[in-house]
C-alpha positions as a Markdown table, in Angstrom:
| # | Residue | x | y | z |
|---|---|---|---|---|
| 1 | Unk | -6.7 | -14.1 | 1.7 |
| 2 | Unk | -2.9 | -13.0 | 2.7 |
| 3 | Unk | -0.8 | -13.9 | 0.1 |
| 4 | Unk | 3.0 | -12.7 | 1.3 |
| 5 | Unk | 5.8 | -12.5 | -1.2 |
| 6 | Unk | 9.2 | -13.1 | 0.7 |
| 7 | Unk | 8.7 | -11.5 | 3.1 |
| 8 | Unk | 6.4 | -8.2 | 1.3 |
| 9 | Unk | 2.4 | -8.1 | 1.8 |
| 10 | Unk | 1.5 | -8.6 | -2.1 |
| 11 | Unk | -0.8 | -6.4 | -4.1 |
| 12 | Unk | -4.0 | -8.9 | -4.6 |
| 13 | Unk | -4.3 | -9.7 | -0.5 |
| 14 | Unk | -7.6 | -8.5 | 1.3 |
| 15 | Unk | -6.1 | -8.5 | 4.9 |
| 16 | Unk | -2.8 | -6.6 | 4.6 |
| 17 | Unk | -3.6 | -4.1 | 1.8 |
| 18 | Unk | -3.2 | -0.6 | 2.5 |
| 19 | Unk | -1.9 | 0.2 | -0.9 |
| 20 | Unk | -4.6 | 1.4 | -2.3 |
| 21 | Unk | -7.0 | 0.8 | -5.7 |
| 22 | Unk | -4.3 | 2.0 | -8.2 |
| 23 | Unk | -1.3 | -0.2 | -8.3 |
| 24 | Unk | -0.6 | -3.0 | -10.5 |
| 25 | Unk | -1.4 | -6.4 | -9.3 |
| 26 | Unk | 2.2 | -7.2 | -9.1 |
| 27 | Unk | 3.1 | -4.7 | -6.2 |
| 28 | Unk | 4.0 | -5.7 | -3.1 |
| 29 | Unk | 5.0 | -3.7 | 0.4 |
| 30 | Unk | 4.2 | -3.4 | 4.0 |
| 31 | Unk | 1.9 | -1.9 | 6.1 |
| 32 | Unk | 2.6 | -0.6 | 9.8 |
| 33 | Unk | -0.3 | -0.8 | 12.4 |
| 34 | Unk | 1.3 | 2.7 | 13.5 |
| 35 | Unk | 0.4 | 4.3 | 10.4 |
| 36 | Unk | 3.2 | 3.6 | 8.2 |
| 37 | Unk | 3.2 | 1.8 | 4.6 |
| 38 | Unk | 5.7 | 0.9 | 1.9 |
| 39 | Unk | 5.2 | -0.6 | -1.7 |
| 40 | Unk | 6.6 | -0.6 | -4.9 |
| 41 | Unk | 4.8 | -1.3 | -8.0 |
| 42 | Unk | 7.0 | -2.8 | -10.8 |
| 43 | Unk | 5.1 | -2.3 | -13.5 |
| 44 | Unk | 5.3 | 1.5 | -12.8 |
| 45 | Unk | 8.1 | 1.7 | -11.3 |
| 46 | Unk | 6.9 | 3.6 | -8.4 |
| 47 | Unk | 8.0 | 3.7 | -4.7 |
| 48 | Unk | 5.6 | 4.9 | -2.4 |
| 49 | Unk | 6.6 | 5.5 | 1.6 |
| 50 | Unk | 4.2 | 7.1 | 3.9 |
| 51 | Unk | 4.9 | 7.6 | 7.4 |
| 52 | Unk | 2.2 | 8.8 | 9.9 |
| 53 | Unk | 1.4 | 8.2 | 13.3 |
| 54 | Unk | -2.3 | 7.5 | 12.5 |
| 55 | Unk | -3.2 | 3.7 | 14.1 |
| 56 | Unk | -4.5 | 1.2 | 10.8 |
| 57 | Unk | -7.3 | 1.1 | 13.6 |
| 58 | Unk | -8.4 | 4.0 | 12.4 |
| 59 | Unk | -11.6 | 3.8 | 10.0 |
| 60 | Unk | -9.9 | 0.4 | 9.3 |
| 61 | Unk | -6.2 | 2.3 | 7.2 |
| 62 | Unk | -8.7 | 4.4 | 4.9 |
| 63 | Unk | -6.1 | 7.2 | 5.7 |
| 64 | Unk | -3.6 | 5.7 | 3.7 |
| 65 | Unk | -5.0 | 4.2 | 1.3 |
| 66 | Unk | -6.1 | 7.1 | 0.1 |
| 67 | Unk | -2.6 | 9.0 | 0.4 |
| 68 | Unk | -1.6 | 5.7 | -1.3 |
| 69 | Unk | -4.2 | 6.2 | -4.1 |
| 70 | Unk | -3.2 | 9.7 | -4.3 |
| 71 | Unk | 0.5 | 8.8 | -5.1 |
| 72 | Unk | -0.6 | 6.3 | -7.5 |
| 73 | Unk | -2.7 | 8.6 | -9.5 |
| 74 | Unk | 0.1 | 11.5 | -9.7 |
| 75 | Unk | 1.9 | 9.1 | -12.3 |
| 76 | Unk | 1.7 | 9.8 | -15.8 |
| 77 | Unk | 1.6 | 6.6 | -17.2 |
């Protein structure tokens, strides 16, 4: 359920996704348990970095995946 990418968190995992609903199944990135995440989707071509210092412990990293869904959703594809 944690499929890792050389090192990256990949798109499809349940455990370490914070990216969101919106990105391609190909993304891949990391999330922080201080608040922080990174991915890049390369089917868009969008780079997403959002730092915070809101723990993932938080309503379980809702926090950013909506930020992360927000970013996502701004693209015009």
């Amino acid at each position: 359920d944690a499929p890792w990418g050389l090192g990256w968190a990949l798109g499809g995992s349940r455990v370490w996704n914070e990216f969101g609903d919106l990105i391609s199944a190909r993304t891949f990135g990391h999330a922080g348990a201080s608040g922080t995440v990174e991915w890049a989707d390369p089917e868009t071509g969008l780079i997403c970095v959002i730092l915070t210092n809101r723990p993932l412990s938080v309503n379980n990293g809702r926090f950013l995946r909506l930020i992360s869904n927000a970013v996502a959703a701004s693209v015009d594809r």
